[in-house]
C-alpha positions in Angstrom: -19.1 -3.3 -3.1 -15.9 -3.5 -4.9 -14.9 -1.4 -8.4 -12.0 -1.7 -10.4 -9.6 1.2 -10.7 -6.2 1.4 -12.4 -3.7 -1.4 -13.1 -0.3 -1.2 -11.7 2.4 -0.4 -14.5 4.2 -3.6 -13.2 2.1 -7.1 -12.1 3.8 -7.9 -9.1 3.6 -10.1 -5.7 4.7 -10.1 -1.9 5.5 -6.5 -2.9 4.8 -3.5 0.1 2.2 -0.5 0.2 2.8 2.3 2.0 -0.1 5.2 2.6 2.2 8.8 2.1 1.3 11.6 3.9 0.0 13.1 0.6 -2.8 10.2 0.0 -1.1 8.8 -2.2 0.3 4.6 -1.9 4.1 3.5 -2.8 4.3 0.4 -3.7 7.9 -1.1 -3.9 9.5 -4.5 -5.2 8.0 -7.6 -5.1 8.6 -10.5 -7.3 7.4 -10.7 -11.1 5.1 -12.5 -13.3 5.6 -15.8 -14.5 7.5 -14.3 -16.9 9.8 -12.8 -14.8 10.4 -14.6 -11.3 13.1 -12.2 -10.5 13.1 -9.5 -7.2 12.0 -6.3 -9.1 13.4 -3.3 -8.2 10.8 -1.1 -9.4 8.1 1.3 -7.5 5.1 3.3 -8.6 2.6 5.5 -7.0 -1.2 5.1 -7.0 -2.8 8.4 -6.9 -6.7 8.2 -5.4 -7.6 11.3 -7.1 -7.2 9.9 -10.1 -7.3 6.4 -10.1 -4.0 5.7 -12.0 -0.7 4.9 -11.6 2.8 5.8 -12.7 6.2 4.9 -11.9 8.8 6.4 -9.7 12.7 6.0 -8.8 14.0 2.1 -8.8 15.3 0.7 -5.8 18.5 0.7 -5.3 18.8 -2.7 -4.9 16.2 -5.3 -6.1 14.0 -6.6 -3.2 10.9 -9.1 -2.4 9.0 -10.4 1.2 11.2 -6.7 2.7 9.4 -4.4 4.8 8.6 -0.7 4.3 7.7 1.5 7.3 6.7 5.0 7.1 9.0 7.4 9.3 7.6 10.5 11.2 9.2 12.9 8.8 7.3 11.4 5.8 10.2 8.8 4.2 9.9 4.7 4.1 12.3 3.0 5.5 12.4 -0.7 3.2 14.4 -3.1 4.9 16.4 -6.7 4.2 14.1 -8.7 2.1 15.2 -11.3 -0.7 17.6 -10.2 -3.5 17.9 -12.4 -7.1 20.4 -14.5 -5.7 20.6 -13.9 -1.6 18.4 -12.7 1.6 19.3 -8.7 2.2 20.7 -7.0 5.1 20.6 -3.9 2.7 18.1 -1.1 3.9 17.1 2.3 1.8 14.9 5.3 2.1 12.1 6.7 -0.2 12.1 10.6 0.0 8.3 11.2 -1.5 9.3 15.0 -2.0 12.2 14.3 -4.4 11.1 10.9 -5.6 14.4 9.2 -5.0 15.9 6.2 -2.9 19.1 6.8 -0.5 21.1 4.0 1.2 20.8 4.3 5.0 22.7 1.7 7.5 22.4 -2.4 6.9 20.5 -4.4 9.2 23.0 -6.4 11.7 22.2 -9.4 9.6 20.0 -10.8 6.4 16.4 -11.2 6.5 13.7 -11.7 5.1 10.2 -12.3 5.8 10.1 -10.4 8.9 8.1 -7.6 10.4 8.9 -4.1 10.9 6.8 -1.5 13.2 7.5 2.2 14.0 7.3 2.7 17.8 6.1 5.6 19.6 9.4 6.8 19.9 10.2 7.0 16.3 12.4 3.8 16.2 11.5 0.5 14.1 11.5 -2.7 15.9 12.7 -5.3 13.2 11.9 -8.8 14.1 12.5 -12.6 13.2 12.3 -13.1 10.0 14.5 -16.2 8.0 18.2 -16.6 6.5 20.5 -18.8 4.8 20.7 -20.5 8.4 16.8 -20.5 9.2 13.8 -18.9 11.3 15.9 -16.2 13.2 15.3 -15.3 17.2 16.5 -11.8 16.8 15.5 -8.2 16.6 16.9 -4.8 16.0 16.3 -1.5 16.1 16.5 1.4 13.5 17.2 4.8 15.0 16.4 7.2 12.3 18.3 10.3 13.6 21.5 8.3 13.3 20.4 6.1 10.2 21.9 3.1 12.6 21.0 -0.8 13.7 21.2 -2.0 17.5 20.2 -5.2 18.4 17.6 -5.7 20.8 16.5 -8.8 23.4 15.9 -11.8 20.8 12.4 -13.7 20.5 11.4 -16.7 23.0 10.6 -18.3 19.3 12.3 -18.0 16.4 9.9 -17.1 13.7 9.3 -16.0 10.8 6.1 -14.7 8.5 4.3 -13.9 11.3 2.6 -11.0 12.4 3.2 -7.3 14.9 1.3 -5.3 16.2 1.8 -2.0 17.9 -0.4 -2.2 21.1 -2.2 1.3 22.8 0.1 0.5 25.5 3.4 0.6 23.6 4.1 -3.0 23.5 4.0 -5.1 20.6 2.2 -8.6 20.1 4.2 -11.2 17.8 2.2 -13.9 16.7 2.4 -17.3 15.0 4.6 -17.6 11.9 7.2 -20.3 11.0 10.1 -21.9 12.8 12.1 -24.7 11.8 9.8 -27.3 13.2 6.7 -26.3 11.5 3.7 -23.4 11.5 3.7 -21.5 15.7 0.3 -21.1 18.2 2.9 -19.3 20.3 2.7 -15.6 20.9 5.2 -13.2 22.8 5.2 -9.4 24.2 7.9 -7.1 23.3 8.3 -4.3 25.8 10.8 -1.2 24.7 11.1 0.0 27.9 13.2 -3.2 28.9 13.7 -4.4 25.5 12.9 -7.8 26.1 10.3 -9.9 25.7 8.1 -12.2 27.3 5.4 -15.2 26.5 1.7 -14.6 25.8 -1.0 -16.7 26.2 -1.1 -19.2 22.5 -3.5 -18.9 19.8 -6.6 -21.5 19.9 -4.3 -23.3 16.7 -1.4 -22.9 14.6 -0.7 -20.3 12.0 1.3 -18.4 9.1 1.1 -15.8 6.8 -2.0 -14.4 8.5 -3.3 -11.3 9.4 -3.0 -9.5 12.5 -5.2 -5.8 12.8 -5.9 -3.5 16.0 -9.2 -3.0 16.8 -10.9 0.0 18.4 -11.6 -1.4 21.8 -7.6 -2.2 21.9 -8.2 -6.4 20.8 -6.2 -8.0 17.9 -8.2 -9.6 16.0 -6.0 -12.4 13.7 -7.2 -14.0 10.9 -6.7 -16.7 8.5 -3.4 -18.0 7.2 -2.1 -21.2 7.2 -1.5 -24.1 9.6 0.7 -26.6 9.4 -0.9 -29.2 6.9 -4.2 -28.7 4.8 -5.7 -25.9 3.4 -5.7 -22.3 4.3 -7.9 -21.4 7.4 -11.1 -19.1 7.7 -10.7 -19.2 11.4 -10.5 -15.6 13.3 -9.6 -15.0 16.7 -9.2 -12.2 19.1 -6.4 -11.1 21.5 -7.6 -9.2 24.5 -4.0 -7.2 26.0 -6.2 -6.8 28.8 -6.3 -10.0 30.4 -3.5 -11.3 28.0 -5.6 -14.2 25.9 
């Protein structure tokens, strides 16, 4: 069953939460109400014990359909995204012990609805994602020891509002999403010991803005989203890394 609990300070969508090592969520950006369409550059924290929110530091630079990944040492790393006026290559850091926002080192290029994941190493793989010129092919790392971007082997697609998902093995599946011709089946491997990628077998149909989550056993299991005409899909389906379909 479901129960309502506290109301953000801030109604917001295609903003970012982020579980803290405390419990507690940060919840960063997004775009506004009706009222105001604008990137917000606010953030709040949503405190279980309680059930209630309250406000902490602003951005440093207003931000919507960015990423936030937590780090090992406890900061979130929110990266690119789309400004008021322009897609970001701007990335910052949350420190939840001080409540404050630092600038770290800018993407190799602007992006925004991509996907970030923290590898086993302690780097974030950055990927796809779209700018001023389109669904983008490339990816980049973020070495948080040096606050600094690399690039990294590019996509087989370009793509962007898809999904990634950290595998048991290390690898990470990329699946679906946009390109410039229309909603993606395709799906792709990234492995960080090579840094490149390669394809995997394709979905049953096309999809965007879905869901991708690991499952115990190891599967993906994707869900819903969109296709490329009609109406949003209930269809599920499961990726076994086992036999690669």
């Amino acid at each position: 069953s479901w129960s309502a609990t506290g109301n953000m300070t801030q109604a917001r969508a295609y903003h970012t939460a982020t579980l803290l090592p405390d419990g507690k969520v940060l919840v960063v950006g997004g775009s506004g109400s009706a009222t105001e369409p604008d990137s917000l550059i606010s953030a709040e924290l949503y405190d279980p014990s309680s059930g209630t929110w309250m406000a902490t530091a602003n951005l440093i630079e207003a931000r919507t359909l960015h990423t936030a990944t937590l780090l090992p040492d406890g900061k979130v790393l929110v990266a690119g995204g789309s400004g008021s006026t322009a897609r970001l290559a701007s990335a910052e850091l949350y420190d939840p012990s001080r409540g404050s926002w630092t600038a770290t080192g800018n993407l190799n290029g602007e992006r925004s609805g991509h996907t970030a994941t923290l590898l086993p190493d302690g780097k974030v793989l950055v990927v796809g994602g779209t700018s001023s010129r389109g669904a983008l092919a490339s990816a980049e790392l973020y070495d948080p020891s040096s606050g600094s971007w690399t690039a990294t082997g590019n996509l087989i697609e370009a793509r962007a509002y898809h999904t990634a998902t950290l595998l048991t093995d290390g690898r990470v599946l990329v699946v679906g999403g946009n390109s410039s011709s229309g909603a993606l089946a395709s799906a792709e491997l990234y492995d960080p010991s090579t840094g490149s990628w390669t394809a995997t077998a394709n979905m049953d149909g096309v999809r965007t803005n879905h869901t991708a989550t690991l499952l115990p056993n190891g599967k993906v299991l994707v869900a819903g989203g969109g296709g490329s005409t009609g109406p949003q899909l209930a269809s599920a389906e499961l990726y076994d890394p086992g036999s690669g379909t």
